[in-house]
N, C-alpha and C positions, 0 to 999 in steps of 0.2 A: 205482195202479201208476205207477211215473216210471221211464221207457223213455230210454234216452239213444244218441241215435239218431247213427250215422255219416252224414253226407253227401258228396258231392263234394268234393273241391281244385279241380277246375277244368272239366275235361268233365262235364255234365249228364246224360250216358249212364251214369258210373259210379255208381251206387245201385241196392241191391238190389231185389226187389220183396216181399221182409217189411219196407225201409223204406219205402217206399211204403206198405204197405198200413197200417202204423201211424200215419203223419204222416198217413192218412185220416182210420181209424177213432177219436185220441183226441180229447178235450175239449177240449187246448189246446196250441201247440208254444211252448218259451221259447226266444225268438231271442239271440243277442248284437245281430244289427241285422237290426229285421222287415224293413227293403228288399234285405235280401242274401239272406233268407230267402223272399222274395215272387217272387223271378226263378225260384228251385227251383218252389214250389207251382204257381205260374202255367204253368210247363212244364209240369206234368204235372196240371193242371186241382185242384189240391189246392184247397179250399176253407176249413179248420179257420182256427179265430181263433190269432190270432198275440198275445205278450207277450213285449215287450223284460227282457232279464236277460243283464247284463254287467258289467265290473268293476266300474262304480262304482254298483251295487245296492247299497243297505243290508240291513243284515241286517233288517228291518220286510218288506223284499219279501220276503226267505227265510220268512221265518214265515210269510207272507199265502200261497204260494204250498204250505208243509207243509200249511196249514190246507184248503186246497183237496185236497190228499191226502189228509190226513184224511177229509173228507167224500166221500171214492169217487171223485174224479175223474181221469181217464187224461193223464197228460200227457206231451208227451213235449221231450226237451231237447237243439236242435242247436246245433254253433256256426256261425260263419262259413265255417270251409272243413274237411271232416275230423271226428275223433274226438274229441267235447265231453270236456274234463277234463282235457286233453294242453296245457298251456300254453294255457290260457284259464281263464274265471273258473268252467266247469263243474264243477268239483274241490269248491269254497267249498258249492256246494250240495248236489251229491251227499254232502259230508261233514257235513251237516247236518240231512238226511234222516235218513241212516244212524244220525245222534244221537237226535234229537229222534223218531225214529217205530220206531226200533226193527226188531220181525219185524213190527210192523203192516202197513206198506206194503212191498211190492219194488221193487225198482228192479234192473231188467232193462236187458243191453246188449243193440244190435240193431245188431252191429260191422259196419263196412265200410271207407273210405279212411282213409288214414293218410299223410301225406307223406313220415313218417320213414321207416316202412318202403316206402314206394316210392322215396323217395330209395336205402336201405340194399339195395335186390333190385336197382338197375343200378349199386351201386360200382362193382363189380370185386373190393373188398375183403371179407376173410373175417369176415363178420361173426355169428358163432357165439357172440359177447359182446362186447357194445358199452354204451358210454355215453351217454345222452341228456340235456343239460342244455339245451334250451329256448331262451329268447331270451338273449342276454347282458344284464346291465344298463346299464343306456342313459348312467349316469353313476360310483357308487360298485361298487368291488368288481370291474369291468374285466378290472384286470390279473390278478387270481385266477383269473376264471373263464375268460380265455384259457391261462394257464397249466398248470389244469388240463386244459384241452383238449389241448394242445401236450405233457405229460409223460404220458397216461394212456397202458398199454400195450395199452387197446384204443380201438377205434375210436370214435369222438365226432362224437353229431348233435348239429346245433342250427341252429336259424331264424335268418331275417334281412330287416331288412325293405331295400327297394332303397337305403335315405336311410345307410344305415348300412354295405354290406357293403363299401366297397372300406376302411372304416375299421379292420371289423374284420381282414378279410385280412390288412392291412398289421400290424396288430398281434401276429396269431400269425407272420408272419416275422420279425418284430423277435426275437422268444421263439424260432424256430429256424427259418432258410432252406431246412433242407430237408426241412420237413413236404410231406408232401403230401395234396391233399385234393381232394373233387368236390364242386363247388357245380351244386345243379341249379335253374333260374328257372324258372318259371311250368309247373311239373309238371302233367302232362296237358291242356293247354292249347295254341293252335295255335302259339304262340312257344316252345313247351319246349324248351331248349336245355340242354345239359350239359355243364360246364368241366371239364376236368383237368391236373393238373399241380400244379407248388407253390404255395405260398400267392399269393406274389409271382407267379410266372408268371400264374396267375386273376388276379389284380389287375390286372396290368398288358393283361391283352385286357378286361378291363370297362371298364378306362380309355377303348378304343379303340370303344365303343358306347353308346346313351342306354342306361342303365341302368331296366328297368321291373320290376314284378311280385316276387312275395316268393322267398327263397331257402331251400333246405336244405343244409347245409354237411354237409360228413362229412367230419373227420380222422382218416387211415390211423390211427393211434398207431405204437406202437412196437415 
């Protein structure tokens, strides 16, 4: 069985306790990074062995690790913060699973945090359909994917990490000043703070603070 396990964004209180009892009970958890993974376990006395699996796994891990499926063993698969497989490299395996093993194995979710939709339950905005495009790209294809964000007529999440978000800001006002959006930083966490206003308006109060911790952006649309 390959269990793909929700964990925390940021408070260590938010996990279920059917995730608990499966980051027990399997064979083995696949971290994106065992030390982000080892602060979870160690809170809550988890003892199961830990194996690193993140984006720059080769596909040789994916097999090495179907193969372990194969032969019966429970594994289960978290990322760093949140819902594996949601903009992280959980997608690549789980889709490979599903290939390579068929009805032989399951692969069970065992749902819990999600940023997006906690960012999306304190908008404000009506979000009965919305758009989720993930991180922008860091260098090609840019301006597509803010413009997308900036014309869609509903509402648009996506991530961001602190090294990047007054760049992007500044770039969906460029595309239209009077977008508006909520950037929420370090969600559930003792610093969570939540912006509102236009692009520019957020930009310009982040300007005015050290910038820490990862963001979730949500543009109104239109």
């Amino acid at each position: 069985m390959l269990y793909i396990v929700a964990t925390p964004i940021g408070n260590l209180e938010d996990i279920t306790k059917r995730a608990l009892r499966i980051l027990s009970e399997v064979d083995l958890i696949l971290c994106e990074d065992t030390r982000n993974t080892k602060v979870l376990l160690d809170h809550y006395q988890i003892k199961t062995p830990t194996l690193s699996y993140h984006q720059h796994s080769k596909l040789k891990k994916i097999k090495e690790i179907v193969d372990l499926l194969k032969e019966g063993k429970n594994i289960a698969l978290v990322s760093d913060a949140g819902t594996p497989g949601i903009s992280d490299p959980g997608n690549k395996l789980v889709s490979e699973a599903v290939k390579l093993l068929s009805n032989s194995v399951k692969v069970m979710t065992i749902p819990g945090p999600s940023a997006a939709i906690a960012a999306a339950s304190i908008s404000g905005f009506a979000m009965d359909k919305f758009l989720f495009l993930g991180f922008p790209p860091v260098k090609k294809k840019r301006s597509k994917f803010f413009e997308e964000a900036a014309s869609s007529k509903y509402p648009v999440i996506f991530y961001e990490s602190p090294y990047r978000i007054l760049k992007s800001l500044k770039e969906l006002s460029l595309i239209d000043g009077s977008l508006e959006v909520v950037a929420c930083r370090e969600l559930t966490k003792k610093f969570e703070t939540i912006y509102r206003g236009t692009a520019q308006e957020v930009a310009e109060k982040l300007e005015k603070e050290e910038i820490r911790g990862e963001f979730v952006i949500i543009v109104k649309g239109k």
